[in-house]
N, C-alpha and C positions, 0 to 999 in steps of 0.2 A: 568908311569909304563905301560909294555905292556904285557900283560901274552897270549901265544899259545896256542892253545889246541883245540880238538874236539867236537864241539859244540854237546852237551848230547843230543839231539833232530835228528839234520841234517847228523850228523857226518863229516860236513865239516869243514876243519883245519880254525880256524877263529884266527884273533889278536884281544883282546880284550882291547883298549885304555884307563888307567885311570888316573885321575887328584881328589885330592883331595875329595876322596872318590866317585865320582860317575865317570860312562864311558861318556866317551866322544865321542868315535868311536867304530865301530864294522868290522873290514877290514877282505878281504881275501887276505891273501898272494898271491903272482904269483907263479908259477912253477905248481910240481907236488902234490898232496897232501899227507900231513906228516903223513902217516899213524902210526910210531913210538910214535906218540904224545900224550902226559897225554891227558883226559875228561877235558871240562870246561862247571860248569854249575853256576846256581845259588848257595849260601852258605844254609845249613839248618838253619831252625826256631825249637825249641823245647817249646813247648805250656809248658810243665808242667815239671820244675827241681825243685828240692827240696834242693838238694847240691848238695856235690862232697869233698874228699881227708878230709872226717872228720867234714865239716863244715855244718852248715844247717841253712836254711834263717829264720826258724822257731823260733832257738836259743833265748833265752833271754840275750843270749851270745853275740848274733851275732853285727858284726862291719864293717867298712868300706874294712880291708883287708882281710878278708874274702871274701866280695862279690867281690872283684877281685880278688882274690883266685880260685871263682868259675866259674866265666865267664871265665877268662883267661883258665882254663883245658876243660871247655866246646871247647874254638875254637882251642884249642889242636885238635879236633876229627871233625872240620867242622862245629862246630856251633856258627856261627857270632852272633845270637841274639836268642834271649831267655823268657821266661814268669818266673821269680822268682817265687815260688809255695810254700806259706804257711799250712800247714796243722791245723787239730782241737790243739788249744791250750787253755791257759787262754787267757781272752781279752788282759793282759799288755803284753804277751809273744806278738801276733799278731800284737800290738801297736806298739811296739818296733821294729819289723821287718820291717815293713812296712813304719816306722820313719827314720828308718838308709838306706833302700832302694832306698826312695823319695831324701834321700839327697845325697847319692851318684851319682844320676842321676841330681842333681842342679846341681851338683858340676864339670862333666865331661860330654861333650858332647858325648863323646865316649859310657862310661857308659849308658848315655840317649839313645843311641842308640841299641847297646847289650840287653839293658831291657827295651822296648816301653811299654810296658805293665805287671803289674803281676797276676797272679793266686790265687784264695784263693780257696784251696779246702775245706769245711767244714767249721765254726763248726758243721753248719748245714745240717749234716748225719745223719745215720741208729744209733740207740744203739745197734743193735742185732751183735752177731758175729757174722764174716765171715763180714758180709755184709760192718762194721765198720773196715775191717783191721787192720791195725799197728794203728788206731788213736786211742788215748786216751778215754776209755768213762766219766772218770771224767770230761770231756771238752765241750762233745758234747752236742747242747742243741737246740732248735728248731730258726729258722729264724725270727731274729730281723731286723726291719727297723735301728732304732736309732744304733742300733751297726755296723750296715754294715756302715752307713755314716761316724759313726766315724773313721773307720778303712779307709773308702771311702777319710776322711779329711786327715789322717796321710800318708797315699801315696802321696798326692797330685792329687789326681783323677784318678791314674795309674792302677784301677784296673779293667782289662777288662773281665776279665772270673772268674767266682764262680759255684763251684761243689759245686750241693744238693740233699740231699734225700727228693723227692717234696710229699711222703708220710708225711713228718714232718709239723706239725700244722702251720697252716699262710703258706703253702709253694707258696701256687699258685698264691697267693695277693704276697708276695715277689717278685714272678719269675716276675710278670709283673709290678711290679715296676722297677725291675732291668735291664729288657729290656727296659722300658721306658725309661731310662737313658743312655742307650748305653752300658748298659755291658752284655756281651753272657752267658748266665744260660746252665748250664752242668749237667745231671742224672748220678752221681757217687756216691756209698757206698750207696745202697741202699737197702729197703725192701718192694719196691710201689707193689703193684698190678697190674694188665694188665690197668686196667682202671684208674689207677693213676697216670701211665704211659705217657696214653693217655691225661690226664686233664691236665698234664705238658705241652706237645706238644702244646697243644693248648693253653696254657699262655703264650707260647711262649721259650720254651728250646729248643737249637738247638744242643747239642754236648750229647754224651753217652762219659763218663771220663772212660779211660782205658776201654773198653768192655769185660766182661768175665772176669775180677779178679775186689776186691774189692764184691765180690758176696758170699752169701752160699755154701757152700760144695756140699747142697743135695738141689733141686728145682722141683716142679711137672713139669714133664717133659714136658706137653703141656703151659699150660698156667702160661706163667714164666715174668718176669722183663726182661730178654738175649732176649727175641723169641720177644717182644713188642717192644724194641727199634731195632732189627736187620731189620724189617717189617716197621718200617718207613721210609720212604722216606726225612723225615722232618728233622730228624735226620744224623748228619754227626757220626761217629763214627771213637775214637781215641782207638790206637792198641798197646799195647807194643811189638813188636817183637823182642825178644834178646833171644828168644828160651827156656826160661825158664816159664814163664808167660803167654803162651799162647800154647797148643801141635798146631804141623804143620797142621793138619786134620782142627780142629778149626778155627787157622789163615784164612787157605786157605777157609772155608766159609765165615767168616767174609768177604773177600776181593771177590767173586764173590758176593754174594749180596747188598751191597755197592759199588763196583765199584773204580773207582777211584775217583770221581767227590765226592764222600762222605764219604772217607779214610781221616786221618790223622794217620800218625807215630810220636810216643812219646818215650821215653825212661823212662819219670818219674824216674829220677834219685835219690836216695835217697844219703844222706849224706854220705854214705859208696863208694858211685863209684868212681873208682878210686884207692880205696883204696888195698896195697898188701895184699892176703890172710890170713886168721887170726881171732882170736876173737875178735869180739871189744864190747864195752860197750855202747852202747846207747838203747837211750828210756826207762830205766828204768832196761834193761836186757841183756843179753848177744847174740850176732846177732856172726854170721861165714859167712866169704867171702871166698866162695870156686877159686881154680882155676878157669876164666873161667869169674869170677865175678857174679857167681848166688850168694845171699846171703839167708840165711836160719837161721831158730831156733837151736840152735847145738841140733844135734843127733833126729833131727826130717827133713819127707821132708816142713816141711812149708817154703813159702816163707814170706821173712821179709823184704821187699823192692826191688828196681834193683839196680845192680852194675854195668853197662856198658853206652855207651853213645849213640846217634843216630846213629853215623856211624855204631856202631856194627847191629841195627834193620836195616838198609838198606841194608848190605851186608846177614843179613837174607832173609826178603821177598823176595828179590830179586834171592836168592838162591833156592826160592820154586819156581821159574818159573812163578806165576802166574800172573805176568806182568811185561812189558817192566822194564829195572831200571831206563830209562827214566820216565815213569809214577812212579813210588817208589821214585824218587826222588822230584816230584811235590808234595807228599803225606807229604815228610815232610821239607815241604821249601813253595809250592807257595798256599799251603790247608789251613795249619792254619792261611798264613797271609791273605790271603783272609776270612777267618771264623770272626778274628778278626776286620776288617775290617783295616789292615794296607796295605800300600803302596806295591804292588806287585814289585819283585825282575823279572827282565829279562834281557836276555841280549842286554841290546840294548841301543844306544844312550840317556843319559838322566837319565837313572835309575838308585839308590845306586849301589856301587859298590862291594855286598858283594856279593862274589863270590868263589869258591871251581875249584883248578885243583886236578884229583882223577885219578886213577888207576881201572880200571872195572869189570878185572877178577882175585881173587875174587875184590870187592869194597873195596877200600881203600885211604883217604884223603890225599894229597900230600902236598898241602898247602893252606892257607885259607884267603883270603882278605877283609876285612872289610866297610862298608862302611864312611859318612860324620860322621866325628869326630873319627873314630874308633881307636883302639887301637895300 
């Protein structure tokens, strides 16, 4: 396979050479350069999905054709691979996710690749609202060793990132057990204090999960949980931008104090994305997906999840100018895999071949490549 396109970085017209899911070459054509020519860059990573077109990984429901149900719409929008992302459940809901996940990924190479790793955000949160989101507080309950292993055992060891509220009893003994073992601790739904903040940091947490939602309504304006994690440097911080979830003012500080070196783009997809506008029934209550795919409590502005995918936060930030979409695109493709500690995507001789030709003004996905085993 040989895909054209303008190298996201150089803007020179490159042929990109592949052979069974990785490149093999990286040529430049002869002539003039093809200025007409789709972007080719790397394919995005999404740290944190939840589902997609109804279905969620969390289900007690959930099955094998779903989870390619939901990967498959995910690289509908450009994204080759993914973190499945559990939220606070009961344990056997968690169990079973993480059971039928493991084994999808024995079972196809493909699959094994689209989901290197998954997510468990919670159950180990805030109980307070606001802080607790859409998670259940019948669920939520303080940071277990022996639960997280078991859950640890039912993946098959695939879980590399867990969101916690490191205010929560045992969190700090947790966080450096689970760093001990190679999985990245995330400050998400939380109600820490500045200096509890800081006692995480130094257990060793490296990721703030969504920044600025998952938060109180009302917060002491100086000395807050937002103002502690934005001030670290230690701290990489993940962003929904899909223009709902975050006002443009906000964004735009997020992404000068952090930079790009400690940005990440998430979509955090909840099991409505995708989905046509309308009411639907989950979680216990009724959720509306407006035009637009903001999802909300009917007849309130609350939000009650995302309904859009990466591509849609990339053709955002990017829209606010506040950096190249060359760097917005590393933010959410060469960030998290590097956070996680997966195999970095480039282009060049050697490397997976999951790759994105896109369209730049506005940003938009043309077609999307996979790598070894892909789909």
């Amino acid at each position: 396979m040989r895909l054209r396109g303008r190298h996201y970085r150089t803007n020179q017209t490159v042929d990109v050479v592949v052979s069974a899911g990785v490149i093999t070459s990286v040529e430049t054509p002869h002539g003039r350069p093809d200025h007409q020519a789709q972007w080719i860059s790397p394919a995005l990573f999404d740290l944190q999905i939840n589902g997609a077109m109804g279905k969620a990984f969390g289900s007690p429901a959930l099955n094998a054709d779903d989870v390619h149900a939901v990967v498959s719409r995910c690289r509908l929008h450009g994204i080759s691979s993914l973190c499945p992302t559990l939220i606070t459940g009961a344990f056997d809901a968690i169990t079973h996710g993480m059971n039928v996940l493991r084994r999808v990924c024995e079972s196809s190479a493909g699959m094994a690749h689209a989901m290197p790793c998954f997510h468990l955000e919670g159950p180990y949160i805030s109980r307070e609202d606001g802080a607790r989101g859409a998670h259940p507080l019948a669920h939520v309950r303080p940071p277990d060793d022996d639960e997280f292993r078991r859950f640890q055992d039912a993946a098959g060891g695939r879980i590399r990132l867990v969101t916690l509220a490191p205010e929560s009893p045992g969190a700090l003994t947790f966080i450096q057990n689970r760093v001990r073992e190679g999985v990245v601790v995330a400050i998400g739904h939380t109600s820490a204090t500045p200096q509890q903040i800081r006692d995480a940091v130094a257990a060793g947490a490296r990721l703030s999960t969504h920044l600025g939602n998952g938060s109180h309504s009302m917060l002491p304006r100086h000395a807050n949980y937002l103002w502690e994690q934005l001030a670290d440097d230690r701290l990489t911080a993940s962003v929904i931008a899909d223009g709902h979830h975050l006002p443009d003012a906000l964004l735009r500080c997020f992404v000068r104090v952090k930079g790009l070196q400690r940005l990440v783009l998430t979509c955090d997809a909840s099991s409505l994305a995708g989905c046509d506008p309308g009411i639907y029934r989950e979680w216990g209550q009724d959720i509306e997906v407006l035009p637009g795919g903001k999802v909300i409590v009917p007849g309130t502005p609350f939000l009650a999840g995302s309904g859009v995918f990466l591509d849609a936060c990339v053709a955002k930030l990017a829209s606010l100018g506040e950096m190249p979409l060359a760097d917005v695109l590393d933010a959410a493709s060469a960030n998290p895999r590097a956070l996680l500690g997966l195999p970095s995507v480039t282009l060049t001789p050697g490397s997976s071949a999951d790759v994105n030709l896109y369209e730049s003004d506005p940003f938009r996905v043309v077609h999307t490549v996979g790598g070894p085993g892909s789909l």
